[in-house]
VOMARMI-336679 format. One record per atom (N, C-alpha, C): y, z, x; chain; atom name. Coordinates in Angstrom, 3 decimals. Last residue first. Example, Ala and Ser with C-alpha at 12.3 -4.5 7.8 and 13.67 -1.06 7.14 Angstrom:
BEGIN
<<-2.250,7.080,12.850>,A,N> <<-1.060,7.140,13.670>,A,CA> <<0.030,7.870,12.900>,A,C> <<-5.690,7.800,13.190>,A,N> <<-4.500,7.800,12.300>,A,CA> <<-3.300,7.800,13.200>,A,C> 
END
This chain:
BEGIN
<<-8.705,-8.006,-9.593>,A,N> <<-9.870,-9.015,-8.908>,A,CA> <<-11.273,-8.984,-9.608>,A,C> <<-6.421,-6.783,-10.307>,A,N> <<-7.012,-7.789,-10.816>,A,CA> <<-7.809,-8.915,-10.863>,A,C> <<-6.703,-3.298,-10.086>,A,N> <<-6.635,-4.588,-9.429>,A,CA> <<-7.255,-5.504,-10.826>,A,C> <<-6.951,-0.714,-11.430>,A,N> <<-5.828,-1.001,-10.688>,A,CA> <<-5.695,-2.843,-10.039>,A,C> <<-9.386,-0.225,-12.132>,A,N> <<-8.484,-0.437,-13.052>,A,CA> <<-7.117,-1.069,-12.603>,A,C> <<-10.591,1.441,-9.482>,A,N> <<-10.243,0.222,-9.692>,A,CA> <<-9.976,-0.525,-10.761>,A,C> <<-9.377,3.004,-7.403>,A,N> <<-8.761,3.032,-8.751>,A,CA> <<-8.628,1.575,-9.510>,A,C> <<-10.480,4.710,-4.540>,A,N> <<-9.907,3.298,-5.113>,A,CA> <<-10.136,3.562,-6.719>,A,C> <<-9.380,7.279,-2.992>,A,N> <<-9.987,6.634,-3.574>,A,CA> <<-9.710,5.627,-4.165>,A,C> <<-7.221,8.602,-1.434>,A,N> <<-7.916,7.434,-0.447>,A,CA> <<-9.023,7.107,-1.792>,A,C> <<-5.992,10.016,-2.184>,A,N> <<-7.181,10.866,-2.013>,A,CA> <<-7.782,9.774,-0.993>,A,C> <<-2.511,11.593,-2.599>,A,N> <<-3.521,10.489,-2.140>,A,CA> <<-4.867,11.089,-1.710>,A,C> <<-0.216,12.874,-3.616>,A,N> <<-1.820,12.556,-4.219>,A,CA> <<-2.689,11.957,-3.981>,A,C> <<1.313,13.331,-1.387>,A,N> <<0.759,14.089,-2.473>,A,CA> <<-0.509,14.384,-3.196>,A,C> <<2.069,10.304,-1.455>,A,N> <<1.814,10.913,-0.613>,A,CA> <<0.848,12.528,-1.089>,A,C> <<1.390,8.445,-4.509>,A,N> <<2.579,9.436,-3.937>,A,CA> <<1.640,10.354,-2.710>,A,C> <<-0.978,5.727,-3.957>,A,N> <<-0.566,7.078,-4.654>,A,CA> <<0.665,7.593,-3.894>,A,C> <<-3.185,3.059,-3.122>,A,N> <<-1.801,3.908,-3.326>,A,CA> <<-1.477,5.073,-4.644>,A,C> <<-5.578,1.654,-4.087>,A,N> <<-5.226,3.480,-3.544>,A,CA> <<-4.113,4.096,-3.025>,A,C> <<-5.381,-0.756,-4.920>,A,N> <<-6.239,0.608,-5.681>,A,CA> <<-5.857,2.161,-5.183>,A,C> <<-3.651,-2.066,-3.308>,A,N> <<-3.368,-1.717,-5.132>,A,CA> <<-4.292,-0.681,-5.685>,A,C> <<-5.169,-1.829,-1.529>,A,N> <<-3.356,-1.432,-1.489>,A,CA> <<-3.224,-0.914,-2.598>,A,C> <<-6.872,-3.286,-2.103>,A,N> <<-7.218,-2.232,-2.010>,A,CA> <<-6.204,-1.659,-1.902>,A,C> <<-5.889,-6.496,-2.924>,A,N> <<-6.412,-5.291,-4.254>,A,CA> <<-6.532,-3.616,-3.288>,A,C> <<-4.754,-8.433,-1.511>,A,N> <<-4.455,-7.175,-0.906>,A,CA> <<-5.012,-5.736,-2.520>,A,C> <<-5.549,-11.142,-1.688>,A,N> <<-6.615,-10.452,-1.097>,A,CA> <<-5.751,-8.530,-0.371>,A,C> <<-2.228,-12.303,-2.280>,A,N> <<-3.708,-12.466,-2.222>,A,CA> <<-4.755,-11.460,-1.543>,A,C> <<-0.240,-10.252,-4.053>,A,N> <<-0.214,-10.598,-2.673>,A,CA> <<-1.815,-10.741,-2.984>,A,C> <<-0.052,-9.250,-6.204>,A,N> <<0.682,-10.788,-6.437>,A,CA> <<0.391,-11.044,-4.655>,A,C> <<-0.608,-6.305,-5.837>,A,N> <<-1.815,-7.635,-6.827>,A,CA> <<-1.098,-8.489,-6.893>,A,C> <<1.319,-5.431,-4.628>,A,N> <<0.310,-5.928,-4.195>,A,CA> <<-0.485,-6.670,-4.988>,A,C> <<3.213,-5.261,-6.987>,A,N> <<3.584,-6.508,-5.471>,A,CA> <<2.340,-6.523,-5.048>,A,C> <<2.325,-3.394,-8.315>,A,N> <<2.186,-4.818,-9.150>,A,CA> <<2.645,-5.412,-8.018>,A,C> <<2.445,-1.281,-7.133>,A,N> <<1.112,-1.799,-7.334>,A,CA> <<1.070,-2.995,-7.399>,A,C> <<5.079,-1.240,-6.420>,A,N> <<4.446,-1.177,-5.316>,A,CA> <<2.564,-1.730,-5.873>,A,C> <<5.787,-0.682,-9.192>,A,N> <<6.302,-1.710,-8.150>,A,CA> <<5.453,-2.120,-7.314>,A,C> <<4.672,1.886,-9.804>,A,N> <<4.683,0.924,-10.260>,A,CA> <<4.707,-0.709,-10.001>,A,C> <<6.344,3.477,-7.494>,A,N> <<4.598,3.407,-7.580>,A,CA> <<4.434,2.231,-8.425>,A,C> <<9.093,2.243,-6.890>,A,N> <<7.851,2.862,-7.831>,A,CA> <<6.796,2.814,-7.180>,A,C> <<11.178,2.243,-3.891>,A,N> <<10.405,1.213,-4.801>,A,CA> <<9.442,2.276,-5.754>,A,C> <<12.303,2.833,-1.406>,A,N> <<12.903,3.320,-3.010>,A,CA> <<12.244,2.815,-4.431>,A,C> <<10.134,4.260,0.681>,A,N> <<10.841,3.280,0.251>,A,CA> <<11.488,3.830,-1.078>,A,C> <<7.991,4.812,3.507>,A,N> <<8.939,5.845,2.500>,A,CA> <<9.473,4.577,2.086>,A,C> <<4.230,5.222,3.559>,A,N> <<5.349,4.075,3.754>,A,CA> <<6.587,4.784,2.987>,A,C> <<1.099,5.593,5.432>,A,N> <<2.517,5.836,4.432>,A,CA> <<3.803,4.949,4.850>,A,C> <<-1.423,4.182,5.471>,A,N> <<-0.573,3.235,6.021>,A,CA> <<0.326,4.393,4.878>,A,C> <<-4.627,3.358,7.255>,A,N> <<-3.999,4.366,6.438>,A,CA> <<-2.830,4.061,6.860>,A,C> <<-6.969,0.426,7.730>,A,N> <<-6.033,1.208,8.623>,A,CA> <<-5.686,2.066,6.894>,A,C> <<-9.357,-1.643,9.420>,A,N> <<-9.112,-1.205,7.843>,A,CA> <<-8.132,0.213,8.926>,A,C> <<-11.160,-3.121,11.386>,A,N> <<-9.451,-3.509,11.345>,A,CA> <<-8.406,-2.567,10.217>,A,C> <<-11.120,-0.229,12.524>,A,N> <<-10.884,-1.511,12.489>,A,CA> <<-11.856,-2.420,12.290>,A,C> <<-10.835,2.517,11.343>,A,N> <<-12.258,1.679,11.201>,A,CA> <<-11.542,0.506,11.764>,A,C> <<-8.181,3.554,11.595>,A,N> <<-9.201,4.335,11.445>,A,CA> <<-10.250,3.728,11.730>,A,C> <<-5.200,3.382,12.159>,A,N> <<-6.211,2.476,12.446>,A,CA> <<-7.150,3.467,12.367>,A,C> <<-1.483,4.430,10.305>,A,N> <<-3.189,4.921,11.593>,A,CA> <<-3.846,3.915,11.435>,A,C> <<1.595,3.902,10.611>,A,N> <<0.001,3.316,10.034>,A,CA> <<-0.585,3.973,11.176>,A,C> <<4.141,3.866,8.446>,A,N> <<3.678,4.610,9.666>,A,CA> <<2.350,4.121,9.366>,A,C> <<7.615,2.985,8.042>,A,N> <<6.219,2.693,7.546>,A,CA> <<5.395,3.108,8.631>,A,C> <<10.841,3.159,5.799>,A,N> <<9.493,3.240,6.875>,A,CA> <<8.715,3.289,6.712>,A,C> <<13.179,0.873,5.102>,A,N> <<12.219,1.492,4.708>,A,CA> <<11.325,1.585,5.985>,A,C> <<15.724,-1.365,3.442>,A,N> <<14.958,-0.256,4.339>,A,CA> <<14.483,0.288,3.972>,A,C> <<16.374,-3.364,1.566>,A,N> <<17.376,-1.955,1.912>,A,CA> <<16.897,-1.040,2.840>,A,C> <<13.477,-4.389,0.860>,A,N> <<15.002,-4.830,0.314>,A,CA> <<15.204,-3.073,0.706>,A,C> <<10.471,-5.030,1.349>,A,N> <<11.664,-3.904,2.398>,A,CA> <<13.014,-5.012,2.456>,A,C> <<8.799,-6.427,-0.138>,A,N> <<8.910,-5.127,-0.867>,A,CA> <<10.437,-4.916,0.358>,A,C> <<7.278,-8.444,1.356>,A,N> <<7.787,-8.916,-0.206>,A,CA> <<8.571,-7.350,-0.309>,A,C> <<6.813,-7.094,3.871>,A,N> <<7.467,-8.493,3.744>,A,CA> <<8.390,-8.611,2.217>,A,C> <<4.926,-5.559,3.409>,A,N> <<6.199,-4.907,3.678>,A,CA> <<7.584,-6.104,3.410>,A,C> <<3.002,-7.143,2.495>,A,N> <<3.436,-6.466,1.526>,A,CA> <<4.550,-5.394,2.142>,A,C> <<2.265,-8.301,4.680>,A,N> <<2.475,-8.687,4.044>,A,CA> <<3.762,-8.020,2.434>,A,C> <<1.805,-6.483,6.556>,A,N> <<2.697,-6.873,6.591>,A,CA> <<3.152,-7.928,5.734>,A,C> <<-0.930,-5.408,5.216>,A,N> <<0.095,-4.560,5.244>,A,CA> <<1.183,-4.909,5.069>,A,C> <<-2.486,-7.494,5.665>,A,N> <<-2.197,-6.930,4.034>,A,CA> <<-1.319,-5.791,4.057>,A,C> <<-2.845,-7.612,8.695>,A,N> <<-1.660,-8.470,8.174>,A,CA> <<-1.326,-8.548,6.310>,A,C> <<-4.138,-5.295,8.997>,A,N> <<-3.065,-5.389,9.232>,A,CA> <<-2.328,-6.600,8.814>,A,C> <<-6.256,-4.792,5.910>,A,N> <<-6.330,-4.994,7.641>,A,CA> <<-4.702,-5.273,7.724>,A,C> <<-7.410,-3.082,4.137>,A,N> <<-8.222,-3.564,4.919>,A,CA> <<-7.925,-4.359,6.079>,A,C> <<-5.575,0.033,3.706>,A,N> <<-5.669,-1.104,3.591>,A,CA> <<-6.475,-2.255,4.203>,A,C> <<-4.325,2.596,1.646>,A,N> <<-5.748,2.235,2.223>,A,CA> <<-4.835,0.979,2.616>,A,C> <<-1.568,4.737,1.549>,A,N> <<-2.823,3.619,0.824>,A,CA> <<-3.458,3.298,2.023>,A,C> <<1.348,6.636,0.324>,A,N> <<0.133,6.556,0.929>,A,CA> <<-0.715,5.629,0.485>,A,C> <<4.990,7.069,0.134>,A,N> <<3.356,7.029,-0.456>,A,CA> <<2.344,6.462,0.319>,A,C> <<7.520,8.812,-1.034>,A,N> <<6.927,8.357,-0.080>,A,CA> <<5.439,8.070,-0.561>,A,C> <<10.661,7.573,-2.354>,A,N> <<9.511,8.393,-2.119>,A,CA> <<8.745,7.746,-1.294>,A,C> <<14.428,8.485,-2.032>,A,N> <<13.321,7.640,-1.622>,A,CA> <<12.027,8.418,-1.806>,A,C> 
END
């Protein structure tokens, strides 16, 4: 399983996208930094790949999609090549 890190602007773009994605389990740990906008690792078996392209099929969740990265690499910057908004 890897683990990875993202931005997200509010709690229900989280649960959203745990919704479509947690086939077989998986954890998920979130800080609240600014509310409502929270930091959210998550361990799963899913890509980075995966994990981008579920969020850009989830409405209004592009910042998921911009700043996820492998735990590792997360800077919290947005990557915005990454969305299709």
């Amino acid at each position: 399983m890897e683990k990875f890190k993202f931005r997200a602007e509010c709690l229900r773009d989280v649960e959203e996208l745990v919704r479509v994605i947690n086939h077989g389990g998986m954890e998920v740990n979130m800080t609240f930094f600014d509310l409502p906008d929270l930091v959210v690792t998550v361990l799963t078996h899913h890509s980075l790949e995966t994990l981008i392209e579920e969020a850009n099929r989830i409405d209004d969740c592009h910042v998921i999609a911009q700043t996820i990265q492998p735990i590792m690499e997360y800077t919290g910057e947005r990557e915005w090549s990454r969305s299709g908004v």
